[in-house]
VEXNUKOL-426540 format. One line per 5 residues: for each residue x, y, z of C-alpha. Coordinates in nm, 4 decimals, m for minus. Layout:
REM residues N
X,Y,Z | ...
***
This chain:
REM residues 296
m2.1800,0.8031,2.0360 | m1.8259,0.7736,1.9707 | m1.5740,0.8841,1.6904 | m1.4274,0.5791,1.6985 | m1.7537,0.3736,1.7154
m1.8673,0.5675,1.4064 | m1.5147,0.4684,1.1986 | m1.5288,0.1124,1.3505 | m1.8988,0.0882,1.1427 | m1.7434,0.3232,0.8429
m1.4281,0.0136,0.8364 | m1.6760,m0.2769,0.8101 | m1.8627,m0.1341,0.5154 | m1.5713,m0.0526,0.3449 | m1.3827,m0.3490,0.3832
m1.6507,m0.6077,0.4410 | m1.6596,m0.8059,0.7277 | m1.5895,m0.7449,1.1065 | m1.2595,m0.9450,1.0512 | m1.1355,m0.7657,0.8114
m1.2193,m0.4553,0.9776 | m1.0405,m0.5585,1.3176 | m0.7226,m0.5976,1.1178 | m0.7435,m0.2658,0.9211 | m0.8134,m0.0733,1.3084
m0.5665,m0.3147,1.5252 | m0.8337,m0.4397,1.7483 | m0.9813,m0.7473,1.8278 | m1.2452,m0.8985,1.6925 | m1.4579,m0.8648,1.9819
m1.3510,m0.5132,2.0136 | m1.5339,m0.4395,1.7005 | m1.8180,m0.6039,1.7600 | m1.8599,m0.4461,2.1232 | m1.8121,m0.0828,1.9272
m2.0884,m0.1613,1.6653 | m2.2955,m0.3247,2.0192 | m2.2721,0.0236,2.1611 | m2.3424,0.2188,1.8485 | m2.6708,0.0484,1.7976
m2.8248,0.0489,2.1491 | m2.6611,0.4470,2.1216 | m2.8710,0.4924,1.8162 | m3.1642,0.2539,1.9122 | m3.1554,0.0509,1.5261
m2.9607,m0.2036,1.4028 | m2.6923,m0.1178,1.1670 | m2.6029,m0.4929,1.0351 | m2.7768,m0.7762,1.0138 | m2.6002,m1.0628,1.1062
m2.5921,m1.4164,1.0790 | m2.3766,m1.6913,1.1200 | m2.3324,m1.7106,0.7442 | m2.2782,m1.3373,0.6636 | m2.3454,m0.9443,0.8098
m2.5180,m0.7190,0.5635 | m2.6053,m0.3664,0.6633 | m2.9785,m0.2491,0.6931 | m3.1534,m0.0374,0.5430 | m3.0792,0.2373,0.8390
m2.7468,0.1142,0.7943 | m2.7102,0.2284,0.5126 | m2.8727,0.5399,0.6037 | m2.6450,0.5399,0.9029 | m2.3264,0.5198,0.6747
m2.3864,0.8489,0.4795 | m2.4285,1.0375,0.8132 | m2.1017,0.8471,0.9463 | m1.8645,0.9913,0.5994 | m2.0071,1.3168,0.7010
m1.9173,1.3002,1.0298 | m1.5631,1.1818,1.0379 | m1.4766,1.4183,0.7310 | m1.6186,1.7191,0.9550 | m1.3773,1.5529,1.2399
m1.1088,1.5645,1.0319 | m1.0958,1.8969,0.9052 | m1.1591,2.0283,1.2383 | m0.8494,1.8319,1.3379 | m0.6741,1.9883,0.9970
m0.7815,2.3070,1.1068 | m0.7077,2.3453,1.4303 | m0.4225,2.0889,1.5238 | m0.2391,2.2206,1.1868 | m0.2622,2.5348,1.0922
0.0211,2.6677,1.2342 | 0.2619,2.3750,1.2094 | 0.4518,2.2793,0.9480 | 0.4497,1.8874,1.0489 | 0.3749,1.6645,0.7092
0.2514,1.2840,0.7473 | 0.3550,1.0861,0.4865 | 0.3239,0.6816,0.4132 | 0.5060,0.4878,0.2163 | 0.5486,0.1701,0.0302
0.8668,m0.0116,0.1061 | 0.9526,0.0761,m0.2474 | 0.8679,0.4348,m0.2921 | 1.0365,0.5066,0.1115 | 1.3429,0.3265,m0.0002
1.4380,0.3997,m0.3557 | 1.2096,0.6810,m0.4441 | 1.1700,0.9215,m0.1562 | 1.4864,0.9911,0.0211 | 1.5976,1.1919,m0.2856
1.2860,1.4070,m0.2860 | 1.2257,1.4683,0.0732 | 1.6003,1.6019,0.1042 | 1.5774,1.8439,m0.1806 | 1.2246,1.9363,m0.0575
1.3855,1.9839,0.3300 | 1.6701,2.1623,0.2030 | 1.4133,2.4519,0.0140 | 1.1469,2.4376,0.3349 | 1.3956,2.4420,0.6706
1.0505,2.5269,0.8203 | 0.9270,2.2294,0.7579 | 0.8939,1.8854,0.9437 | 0.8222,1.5723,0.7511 | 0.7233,1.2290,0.9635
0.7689,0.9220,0.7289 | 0.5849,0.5789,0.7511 | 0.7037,0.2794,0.6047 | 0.4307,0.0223,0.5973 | 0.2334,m0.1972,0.3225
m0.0006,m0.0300,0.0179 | m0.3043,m0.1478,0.2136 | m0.2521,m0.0238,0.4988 | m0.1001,0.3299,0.4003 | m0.3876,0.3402,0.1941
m0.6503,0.2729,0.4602 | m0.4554,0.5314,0.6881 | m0.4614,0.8210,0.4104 | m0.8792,0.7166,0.3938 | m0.9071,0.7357,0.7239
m0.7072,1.1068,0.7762 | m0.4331,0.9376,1.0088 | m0.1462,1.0276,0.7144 | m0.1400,1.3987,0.4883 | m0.0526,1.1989,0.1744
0.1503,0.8547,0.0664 | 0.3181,0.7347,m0.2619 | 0.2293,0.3502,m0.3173 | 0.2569,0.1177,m0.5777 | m0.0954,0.0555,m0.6744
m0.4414,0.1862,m0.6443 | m0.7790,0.1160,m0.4510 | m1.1304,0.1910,m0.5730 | m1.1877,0.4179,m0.2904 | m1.3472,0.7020,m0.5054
m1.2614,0.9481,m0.1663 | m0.8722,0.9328,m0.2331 | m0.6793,1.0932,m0.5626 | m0.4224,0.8908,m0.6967 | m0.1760,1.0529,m0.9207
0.1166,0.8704,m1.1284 | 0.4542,1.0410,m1.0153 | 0.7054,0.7733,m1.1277 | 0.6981,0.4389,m1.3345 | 0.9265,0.1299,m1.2161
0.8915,m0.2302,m1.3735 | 0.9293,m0.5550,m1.2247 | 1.1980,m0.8101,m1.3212 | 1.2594,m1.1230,m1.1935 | 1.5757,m1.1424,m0.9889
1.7719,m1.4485,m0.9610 | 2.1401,m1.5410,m0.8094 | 2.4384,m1.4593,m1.0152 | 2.5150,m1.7913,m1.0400 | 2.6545,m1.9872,m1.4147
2.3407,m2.1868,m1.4007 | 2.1330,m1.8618,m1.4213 | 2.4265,m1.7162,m1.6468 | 2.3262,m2.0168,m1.8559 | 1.9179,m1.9429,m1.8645
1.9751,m1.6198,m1.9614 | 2.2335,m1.6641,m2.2299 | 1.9817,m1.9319,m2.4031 | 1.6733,m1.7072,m2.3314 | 1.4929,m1.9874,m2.1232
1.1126,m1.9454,m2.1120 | 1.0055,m1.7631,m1.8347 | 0.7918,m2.0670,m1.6951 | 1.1252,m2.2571,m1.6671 | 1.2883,m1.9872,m1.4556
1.0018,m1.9850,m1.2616 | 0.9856,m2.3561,m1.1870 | 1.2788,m2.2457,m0.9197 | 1.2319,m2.2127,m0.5704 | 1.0517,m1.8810,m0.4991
1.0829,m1.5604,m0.2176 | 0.7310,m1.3745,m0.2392 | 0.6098,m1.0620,m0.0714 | 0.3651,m1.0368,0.1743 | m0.0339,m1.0002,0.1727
m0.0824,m0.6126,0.0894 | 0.2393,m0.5232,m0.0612 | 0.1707,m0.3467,m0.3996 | 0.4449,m0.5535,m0.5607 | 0.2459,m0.8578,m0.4944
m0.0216,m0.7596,m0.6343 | 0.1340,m0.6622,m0.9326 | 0.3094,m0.9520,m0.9983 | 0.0346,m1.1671,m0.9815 | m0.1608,m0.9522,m1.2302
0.1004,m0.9621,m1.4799 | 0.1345,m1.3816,m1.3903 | m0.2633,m1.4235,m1.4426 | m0.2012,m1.2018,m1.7518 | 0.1003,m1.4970,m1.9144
m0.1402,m1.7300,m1.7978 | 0.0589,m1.8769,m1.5023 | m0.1146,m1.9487,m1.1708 | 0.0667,m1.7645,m0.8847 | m0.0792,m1.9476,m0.6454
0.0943,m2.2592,m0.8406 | 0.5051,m2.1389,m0.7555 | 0.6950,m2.2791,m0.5378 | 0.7010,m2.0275,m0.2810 | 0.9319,m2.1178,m0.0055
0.9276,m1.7334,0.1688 | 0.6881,m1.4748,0.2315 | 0.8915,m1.1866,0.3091 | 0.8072,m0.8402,0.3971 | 1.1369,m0.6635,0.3230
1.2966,m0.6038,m0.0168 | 1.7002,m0.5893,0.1629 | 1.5835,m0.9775,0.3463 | 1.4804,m1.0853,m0.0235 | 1.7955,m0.9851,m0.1973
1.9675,m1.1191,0.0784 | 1.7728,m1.4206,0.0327 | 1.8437,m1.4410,m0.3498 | 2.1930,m1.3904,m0.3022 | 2.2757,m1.6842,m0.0850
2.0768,m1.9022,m0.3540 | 1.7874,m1.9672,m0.1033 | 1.5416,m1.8865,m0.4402 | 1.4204,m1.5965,m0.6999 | 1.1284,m1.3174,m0.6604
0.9743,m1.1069,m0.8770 | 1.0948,m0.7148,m0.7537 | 1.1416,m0.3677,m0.8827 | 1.3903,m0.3174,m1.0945 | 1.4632,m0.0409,m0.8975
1.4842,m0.2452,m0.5919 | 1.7918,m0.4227,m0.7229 | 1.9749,m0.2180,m0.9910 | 2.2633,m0.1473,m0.7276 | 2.3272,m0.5362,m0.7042
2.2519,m0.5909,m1.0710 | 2.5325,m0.3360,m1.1181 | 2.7729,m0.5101,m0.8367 | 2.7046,m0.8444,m0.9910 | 2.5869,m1.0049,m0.6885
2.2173,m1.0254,m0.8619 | 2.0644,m1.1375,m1.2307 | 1.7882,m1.0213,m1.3554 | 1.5485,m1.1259,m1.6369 | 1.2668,m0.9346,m1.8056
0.8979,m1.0407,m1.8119 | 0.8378,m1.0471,m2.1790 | 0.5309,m1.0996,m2.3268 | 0.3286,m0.8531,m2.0963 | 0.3707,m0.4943,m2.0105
0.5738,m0.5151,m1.6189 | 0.6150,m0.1303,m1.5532 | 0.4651,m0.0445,m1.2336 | 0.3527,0.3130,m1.1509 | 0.3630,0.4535,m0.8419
0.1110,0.7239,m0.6941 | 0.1084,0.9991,m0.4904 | m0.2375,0.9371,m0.2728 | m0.4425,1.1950,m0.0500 | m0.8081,1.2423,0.0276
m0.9927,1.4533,m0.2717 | m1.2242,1.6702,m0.0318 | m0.9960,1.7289,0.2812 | m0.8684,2.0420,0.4112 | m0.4898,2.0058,0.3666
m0.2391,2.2637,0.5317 | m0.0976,2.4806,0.3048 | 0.2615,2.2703,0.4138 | 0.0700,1.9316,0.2218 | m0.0906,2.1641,m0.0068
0.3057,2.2725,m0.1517 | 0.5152,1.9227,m0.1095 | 0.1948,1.7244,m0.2682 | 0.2834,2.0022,m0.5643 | 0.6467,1.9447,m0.5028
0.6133,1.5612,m0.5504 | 0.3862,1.6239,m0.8908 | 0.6454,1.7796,m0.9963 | 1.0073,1.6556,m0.9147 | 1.2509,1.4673,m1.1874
1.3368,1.1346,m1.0279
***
């Protein structure tokens, strides 16, 4: 029995389906399937039932599971314990958002108190930092909305909003002067972000909220980089829904126009995220009270 046969099962309960599971791990399908293979000839039961239709664990699955959580928590606070304790290296994730508008400000003035310390930062998708904080790859990340995984503490450290952002073009000069509906500036062609980002997600909740089927824009580009969207806007290629905080230095250099979602509340919060029952160095133990507690 291996750790990473025991995390392979751990993924497909938690995110439902081998699929889904070989995307959250970067491995094939197959890959997962031969891991769960070996588990259960390992164990002599079967874990998951499955069909052609559908996989459903059994009833020693779900005995299985329980055992599993055990397991890889003990793993990782031996790994905490031992690979840690006397280094000051902190793993952090990041949103695209929070590592490029929010962090950089905070990890200097925390580096410039702690010259001891060594901070490795992660740019990826809320997902998937998310998934990596669950799974004890990253100390803690800040991301721009929350799971249901009852394992990981999620506490509010800033609050953005979204806006739409447009070109600063007359036309758009023109929509905002006569304070056009909003389903009239979104009739233009759009630039969305891509599956997993937190802004996406957002944005469609506060759409669904006014009423107005996101999957029902014109969305010309699914983009997975704030700097290639305002690019994008600003040659007139389309609009996107972004943080305000995303945009306020082009808002302020005229290059981009922005226009506020009324009708709904649009602030976004963003959280600092880490694992509720782990053994954190003392290192995570002060910047995750350092981020609680810093003035953007």
């Amino acid at each position: 029995m291996e750790l990473r046969q025991i995390q392979t099962f751990i993924t497909i309960v938690e995110w439902g389906s081998f699929s889904e599971a070989a995307k959250q791990l970067y491995l094939s399908q197959p890959t997962v399937s031969l891991h769960i293979k070996q588990l259960e000839a390992e164990l002599g039961i079967e874990l998951i039932s499955r069909t052609t239709k559908s996989h459903e664990l059994t009833a020693q699955g779900q005995e299985f599971y329980k055992y599993a959580q055990s397991i890889m928590k003990m793993a990782r606070n031996i790994e905490a314990t031992f690979t840690q304790k006397n280094n000051h290296q902190i793993t952090v994730g990041a949103s695209s958002i929070a590592a490029t508008y929010l962090l950089p400000d905070a990890l200097s003035t925390f580096l410039k108190d702690n010259e001891d310390k060594k901070i490795k930062l992660h740019q990826s998708d809320t997902i998937n930092i998310i998934n990596d904080i669950a799974l004890g790859s990253l100390n803690i990340g800040v991301v721009g909305s929350k799971s249901m995984n009852n394992n990981l503490s999620f506490d509010k450290i800033f609050t953005d909003k979204l806006v739409i952002a447009t070109p600063y073009t007359d036309e758009f000069l023109r929509l905002k002067e006569n304070k056009a509906p909003l389903k009239e500036i979104l009739a233009h062609p759009m630039i969305s972000r891509e599956d997993g980002s937190g802004t996406l997600k957002e944005a469609a909740m506060i759409l669904r909220e006014l009423e107005i089927d996101p999957l029902k824009l014109n969305i010309v580009f699914e983009i997975n980089n704030n700097d290639t969207i305002k690019q994008f806007i600003k040659l007139g290629i389309g609009i996107s829904i972004i943080s305000e905080l995303a945009v306020q230095s082009e808002v302020n250099h005229k290059e981009i126009l922005t226009f506020d979602i009324d009708g709904v509340d649009a602030s976004r919060d963003f959280y600092l995220v880490y694992r509720k029952n782990a053994h954190l160095p003392d290192s995570v133990k002060e910047f995750i009270y350092f981020l609680k507690n810093f003035k953007h």
